[in-house]
C-alpha positions as CSV (number, residue, x, y, z in Angstrom):
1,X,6.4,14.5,-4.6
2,X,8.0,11.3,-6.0
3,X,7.5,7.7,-5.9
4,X,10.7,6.9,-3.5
5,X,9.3,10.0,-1.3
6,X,5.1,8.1,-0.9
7,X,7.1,4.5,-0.9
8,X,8.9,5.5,2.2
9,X,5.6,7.0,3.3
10,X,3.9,3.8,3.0
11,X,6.7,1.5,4.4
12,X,6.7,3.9,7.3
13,X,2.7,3.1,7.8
14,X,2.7,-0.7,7.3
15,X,6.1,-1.5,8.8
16,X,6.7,1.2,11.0
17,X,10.0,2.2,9.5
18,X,11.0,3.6,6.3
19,X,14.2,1.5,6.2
20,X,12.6,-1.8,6.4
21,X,13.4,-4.7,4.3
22,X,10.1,-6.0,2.9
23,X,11.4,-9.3,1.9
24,X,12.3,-9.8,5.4
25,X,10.2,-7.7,7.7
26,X,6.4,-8.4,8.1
27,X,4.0,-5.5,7.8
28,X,2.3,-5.7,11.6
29,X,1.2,-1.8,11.5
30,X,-1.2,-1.4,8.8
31,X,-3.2,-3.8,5.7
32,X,-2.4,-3.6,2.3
33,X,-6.4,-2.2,1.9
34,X,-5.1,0.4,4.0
35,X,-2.0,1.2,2.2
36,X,-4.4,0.8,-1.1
37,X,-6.3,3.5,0.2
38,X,-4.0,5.9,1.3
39,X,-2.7,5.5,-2.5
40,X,-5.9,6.5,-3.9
41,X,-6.4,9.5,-1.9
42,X,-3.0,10.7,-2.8
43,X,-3.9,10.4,-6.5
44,X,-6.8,12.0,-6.0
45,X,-4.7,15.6,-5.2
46,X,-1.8,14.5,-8.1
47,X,-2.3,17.4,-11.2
48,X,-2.3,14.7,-13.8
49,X,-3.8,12.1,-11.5
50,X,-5.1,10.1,-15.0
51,X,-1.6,10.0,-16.3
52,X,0.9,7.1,-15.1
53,X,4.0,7.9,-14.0
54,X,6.5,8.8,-16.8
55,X,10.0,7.1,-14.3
56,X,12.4,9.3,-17.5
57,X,10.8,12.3,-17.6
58,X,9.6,12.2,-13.7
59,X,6.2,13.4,-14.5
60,X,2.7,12.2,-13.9
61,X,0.8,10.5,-10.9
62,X,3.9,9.5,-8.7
63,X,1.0,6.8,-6.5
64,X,0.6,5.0,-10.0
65,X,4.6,3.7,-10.1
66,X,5.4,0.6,-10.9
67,X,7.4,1.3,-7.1
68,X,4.2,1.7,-4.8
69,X,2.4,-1.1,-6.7
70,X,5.0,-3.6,-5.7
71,X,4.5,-2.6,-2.5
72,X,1.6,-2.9,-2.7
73,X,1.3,-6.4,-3.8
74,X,4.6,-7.6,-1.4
75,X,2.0,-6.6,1.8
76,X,-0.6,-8.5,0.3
77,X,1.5,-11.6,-0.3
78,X,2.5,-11.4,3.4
79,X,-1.2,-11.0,4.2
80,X,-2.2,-14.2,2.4
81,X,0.5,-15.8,4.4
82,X,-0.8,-14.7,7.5
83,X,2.3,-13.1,8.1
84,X,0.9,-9.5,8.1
85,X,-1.4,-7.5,10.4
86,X,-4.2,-9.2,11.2
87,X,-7.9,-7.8,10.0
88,X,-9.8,-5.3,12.5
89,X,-13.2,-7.0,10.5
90,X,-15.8,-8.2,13.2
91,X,-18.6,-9.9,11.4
92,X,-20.1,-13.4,11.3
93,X,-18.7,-15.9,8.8
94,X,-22.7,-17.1,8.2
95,X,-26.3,-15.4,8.9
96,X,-28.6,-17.9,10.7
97,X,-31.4,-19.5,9.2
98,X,-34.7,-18.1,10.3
């Protein structure tokens, strides 16, 4: 497993195709808390899960690539923009006063 292979992964979840351009394309399928989460539970199966990923020697935790965190953080730009998905969260803003 390697970071292009889990980039493509996630690109496939938020955008809905492996190929898209991020700088472009808005993430409409999926949050960046979700892609967040889907890298932790990867990590959590990785060998060397404490160790970063080593991009010479291609060893280590493939999630913790400077690659996926980019990704990361593109998605969540585009969220702040209101560009990306929009949140699922149905909760009240305030708790009236009793």
């Amino acid at each position: 497993l390697t970071p292009v292979d889990i980039y493509h992964y996630f690109k496939l979840r938020a955008y809905g195709n492996a190929d898209a351009n991020e700088d472009v394309e808005n993430p409409t399928k999926a949050r960046s808390s979700t892609i967040h989460f889907y890298k932790k539970a990867i990590s959590y199966f990785m060998p060397n899960n404490a160790m970063s990923w080593n991009e010479i020697e291609n060893v280590g935790n493939p999630t913790k690539s400077s690659m996926i965190n980019s990704l990361v953080r593109k998605i969540k730009t585009k969220e702040t923009a209101r560009l990306g998905r929009e949140s699922q969260a149905r909760r009240a803003l305030f708790v009236d006063g009793e």
